[in-house]
C-alpha positions as a Markdown table, in Angstrom:
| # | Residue | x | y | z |
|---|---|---|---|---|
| 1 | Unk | 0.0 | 0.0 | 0.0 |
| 2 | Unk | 1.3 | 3.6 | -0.7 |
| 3 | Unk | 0.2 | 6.6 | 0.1 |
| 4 | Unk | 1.5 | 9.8 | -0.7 |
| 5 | Unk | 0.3 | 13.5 | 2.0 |
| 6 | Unk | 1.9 | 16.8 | 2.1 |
| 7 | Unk | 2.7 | 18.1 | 5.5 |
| 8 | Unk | 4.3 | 21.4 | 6.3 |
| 9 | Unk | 7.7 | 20.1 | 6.2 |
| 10 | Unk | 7.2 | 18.5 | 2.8 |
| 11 | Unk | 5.6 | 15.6 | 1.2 |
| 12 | Unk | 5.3 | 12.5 | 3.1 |
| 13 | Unk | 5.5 | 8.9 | 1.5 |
| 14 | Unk | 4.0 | 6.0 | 3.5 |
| 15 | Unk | 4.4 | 1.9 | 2.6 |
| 16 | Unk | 2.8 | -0.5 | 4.9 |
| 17 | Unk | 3.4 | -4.4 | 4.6 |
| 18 | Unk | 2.7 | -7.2 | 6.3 |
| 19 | Unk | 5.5 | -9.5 | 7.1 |
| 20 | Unk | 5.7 | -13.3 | 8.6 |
| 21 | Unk | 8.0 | -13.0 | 11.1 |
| 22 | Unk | 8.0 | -11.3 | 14.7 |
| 23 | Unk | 8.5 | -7.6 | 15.7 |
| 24 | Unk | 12.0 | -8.9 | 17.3 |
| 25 | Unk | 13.4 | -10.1 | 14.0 |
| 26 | Unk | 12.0 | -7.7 | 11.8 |
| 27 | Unk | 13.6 | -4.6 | 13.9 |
| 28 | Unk | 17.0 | -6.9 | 13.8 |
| 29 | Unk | 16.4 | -7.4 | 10.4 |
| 30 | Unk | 16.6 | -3.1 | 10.2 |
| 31 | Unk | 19.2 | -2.4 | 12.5 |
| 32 | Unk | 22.1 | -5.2 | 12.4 |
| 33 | Unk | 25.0 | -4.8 | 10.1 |
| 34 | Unk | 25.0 | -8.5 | 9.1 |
| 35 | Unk | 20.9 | -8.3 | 8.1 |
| 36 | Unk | 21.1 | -5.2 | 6.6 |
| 37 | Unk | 23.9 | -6.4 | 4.4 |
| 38 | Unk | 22.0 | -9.2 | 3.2 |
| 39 | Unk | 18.9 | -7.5 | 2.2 |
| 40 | Unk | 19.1 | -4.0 | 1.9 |
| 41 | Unk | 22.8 | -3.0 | 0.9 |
| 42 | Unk | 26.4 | -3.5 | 0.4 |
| 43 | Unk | 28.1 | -1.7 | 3.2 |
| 44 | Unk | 26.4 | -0.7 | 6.7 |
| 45 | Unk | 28.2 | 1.2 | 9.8 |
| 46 | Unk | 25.2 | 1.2 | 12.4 |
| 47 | Unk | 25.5 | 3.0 | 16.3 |
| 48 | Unk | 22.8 | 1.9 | 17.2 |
| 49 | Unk | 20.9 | 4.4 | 20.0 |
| 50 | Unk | 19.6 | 7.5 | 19.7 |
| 51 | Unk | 21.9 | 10.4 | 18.4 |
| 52 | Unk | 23.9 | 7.4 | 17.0 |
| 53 | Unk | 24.9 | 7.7 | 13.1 |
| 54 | Unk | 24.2 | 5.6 | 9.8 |
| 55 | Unk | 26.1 | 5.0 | 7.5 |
| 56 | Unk | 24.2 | 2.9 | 4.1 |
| 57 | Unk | 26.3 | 2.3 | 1.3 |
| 58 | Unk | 25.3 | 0.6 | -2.4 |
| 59 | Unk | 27.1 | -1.0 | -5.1 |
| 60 | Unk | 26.2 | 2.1 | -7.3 |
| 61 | Unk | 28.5 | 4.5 | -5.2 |
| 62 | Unk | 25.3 | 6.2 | -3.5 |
| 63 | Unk | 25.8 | 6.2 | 0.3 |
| 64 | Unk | 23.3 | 7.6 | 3.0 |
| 65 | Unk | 24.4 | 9.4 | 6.5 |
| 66 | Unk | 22.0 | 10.2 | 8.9 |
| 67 | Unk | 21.5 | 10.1 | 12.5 |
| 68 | Unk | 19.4 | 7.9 | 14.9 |
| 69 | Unk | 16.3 | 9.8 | 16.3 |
| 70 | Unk | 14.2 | 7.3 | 17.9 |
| 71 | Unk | 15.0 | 3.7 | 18.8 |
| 72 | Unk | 12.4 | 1.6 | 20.6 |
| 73 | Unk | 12.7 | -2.1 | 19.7 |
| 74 | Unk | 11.6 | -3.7 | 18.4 |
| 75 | Unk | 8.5 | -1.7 | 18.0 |
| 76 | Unk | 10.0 | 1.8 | 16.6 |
| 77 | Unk | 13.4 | 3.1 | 14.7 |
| 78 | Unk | 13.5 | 6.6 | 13.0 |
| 79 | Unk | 16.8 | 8.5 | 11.7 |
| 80 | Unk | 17.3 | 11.3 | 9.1 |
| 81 | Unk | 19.1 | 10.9 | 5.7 |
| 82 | Unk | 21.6 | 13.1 | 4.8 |
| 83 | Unk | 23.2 | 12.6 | 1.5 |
| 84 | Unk | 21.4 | 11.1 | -1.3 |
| 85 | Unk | 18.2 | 13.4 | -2.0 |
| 86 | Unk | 18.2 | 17.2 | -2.5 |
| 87 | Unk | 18.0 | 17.8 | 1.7 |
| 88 | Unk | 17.9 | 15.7 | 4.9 |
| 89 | Unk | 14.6 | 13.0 | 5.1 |
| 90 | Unk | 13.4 | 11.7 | 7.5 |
| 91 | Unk | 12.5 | 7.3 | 7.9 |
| 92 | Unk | 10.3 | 6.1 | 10.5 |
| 93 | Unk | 9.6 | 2.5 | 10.8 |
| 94 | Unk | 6.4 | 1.2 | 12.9 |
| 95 | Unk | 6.2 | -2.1 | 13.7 |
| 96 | Unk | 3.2 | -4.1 | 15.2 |
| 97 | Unk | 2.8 | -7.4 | 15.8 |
| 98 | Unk | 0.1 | -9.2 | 14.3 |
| 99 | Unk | -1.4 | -12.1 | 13.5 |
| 100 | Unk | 1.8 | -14.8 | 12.5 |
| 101 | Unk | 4.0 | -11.9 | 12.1 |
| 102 | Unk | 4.6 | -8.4 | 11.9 |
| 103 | Unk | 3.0 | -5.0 | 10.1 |
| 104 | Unk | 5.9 | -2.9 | 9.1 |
| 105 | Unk | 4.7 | 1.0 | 8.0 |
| 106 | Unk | 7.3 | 3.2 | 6.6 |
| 107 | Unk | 7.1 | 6.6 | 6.2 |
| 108 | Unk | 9.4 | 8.9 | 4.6 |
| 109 | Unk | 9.3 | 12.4 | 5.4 |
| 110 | Unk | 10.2 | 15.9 | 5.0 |
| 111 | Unk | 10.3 | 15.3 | 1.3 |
| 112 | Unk | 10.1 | 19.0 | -0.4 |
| 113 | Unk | 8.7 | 20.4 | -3.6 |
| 114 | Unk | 10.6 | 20.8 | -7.2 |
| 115 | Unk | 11.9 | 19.2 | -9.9 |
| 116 | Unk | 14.8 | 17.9 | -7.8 |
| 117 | Unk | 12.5 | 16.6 | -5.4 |
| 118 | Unk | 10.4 | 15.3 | -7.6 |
| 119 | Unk | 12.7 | 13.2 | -9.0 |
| 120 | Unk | 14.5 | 12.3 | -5.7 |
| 121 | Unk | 10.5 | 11.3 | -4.7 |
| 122 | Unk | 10.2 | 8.8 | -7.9 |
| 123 | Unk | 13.7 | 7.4 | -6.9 |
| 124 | Unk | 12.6 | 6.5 | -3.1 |
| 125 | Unk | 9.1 | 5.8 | -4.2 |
| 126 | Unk | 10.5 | 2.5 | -6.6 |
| 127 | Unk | 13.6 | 2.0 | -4.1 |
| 128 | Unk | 11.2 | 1.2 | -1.1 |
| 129 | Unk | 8.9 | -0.8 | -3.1 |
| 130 | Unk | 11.8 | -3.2 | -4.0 |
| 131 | Unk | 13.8 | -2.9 | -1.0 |
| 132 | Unk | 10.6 | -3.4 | 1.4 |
| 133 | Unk | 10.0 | -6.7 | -0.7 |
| 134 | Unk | 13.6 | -8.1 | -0.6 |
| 135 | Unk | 13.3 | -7.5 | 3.6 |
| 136 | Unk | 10.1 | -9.6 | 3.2 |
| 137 | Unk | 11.6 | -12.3 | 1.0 |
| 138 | Unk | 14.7 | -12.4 | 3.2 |
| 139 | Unk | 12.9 | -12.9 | 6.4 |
| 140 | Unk | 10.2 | -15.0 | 4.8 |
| 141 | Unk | 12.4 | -17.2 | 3.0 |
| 142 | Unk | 16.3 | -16.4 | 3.7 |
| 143 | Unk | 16.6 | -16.0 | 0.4 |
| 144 | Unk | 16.7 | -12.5 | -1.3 |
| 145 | Unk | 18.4 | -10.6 | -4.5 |
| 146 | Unk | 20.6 | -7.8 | -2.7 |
| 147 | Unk | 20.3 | -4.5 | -4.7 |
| 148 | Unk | 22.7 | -3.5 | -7.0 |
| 149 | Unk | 23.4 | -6.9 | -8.8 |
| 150 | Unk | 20.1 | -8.3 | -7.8 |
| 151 | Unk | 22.0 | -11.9 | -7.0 |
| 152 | Unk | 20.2 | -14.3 | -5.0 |
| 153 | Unk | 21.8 | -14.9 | -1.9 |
| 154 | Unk | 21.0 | -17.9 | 0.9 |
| 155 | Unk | 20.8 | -17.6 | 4.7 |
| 156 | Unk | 24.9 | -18.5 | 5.0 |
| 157 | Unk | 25.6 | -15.5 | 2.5 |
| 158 | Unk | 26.1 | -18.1 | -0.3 |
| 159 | Unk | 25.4 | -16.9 | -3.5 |
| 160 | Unk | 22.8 | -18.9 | -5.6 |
| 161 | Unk | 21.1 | -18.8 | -9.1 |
């Protein structure tokens, strides 16, 4: 599901999913160097409480920064980003457990108006779609296609076709 609302800081996009595994290893899943290698990039440099920094880097050469705002596992994590768009963002994940598992909502704000950020919206828009499904595929199944080269990789970080 996405939805899309303006706010007064800026444009605000919002992805919800629901995911079949628990709160616990979902939050791990977005905060550990190891899981976050595995599904979401090549490179991640995590202090993980509040004021702590980020650092997310891809095989393309695009990095993020940011800083740690909120950190309540494993029910809430928000920190800004820094680098890649035309200003600091801010990404806030909410997760509740339900059912067999867990529903994640994303939202991405403090996204501005322009061409610039127009463009940097469509880029995050399409980026969270498939990064929001390799996290579910990589918790659901160990398996997932990292970004970048889109290779399959198992649970022991072996690579597979």
């Amino acid at each position: 599901m996405i939805m899309e609302q303006t706010h007064l800081s800026g444009r605000v996009l919002e992805k919800e999913l629901f995911i079949k595994a628990t709160p616990e290893r979902v939050f791990r899943a977005l905060t550990t160097k190891e899981d976050l290698e595995r599904w979401f990039l090549t490179k991640a440099e995590v202090d993980l409480r509040p004021g702590g920094t980020i650092r997310f880097a891809w095989e393309s050469g695009t990095f993020e920064v940011g800083k740690i705002f909120v950190l309540e596992p494993p029910h809430r994590l928000s920190y800004t980003w820094e680098t890649f768009g035309p200003g600091p963002t801010t990404i806030t994940f909410e997760l509740t457990a339900e059912n067999d598992g867990t529903r994640l909502h994303l939202t991405h704000t403090d996204i501005g108006a322009g061409e610039d950020w127009d463009n940097y919206y469509t880029a995050v828009n399409g980026g969270w779609s498939a990064h929001l499904a390799d996290l579910t595929s990589w918790l659901e199944t160990g398996i997932c296609p990292p970004p970048g080269s889109r290779r399959k990789v198992g649970p022991e970080g072996e690579e597979r076709t």
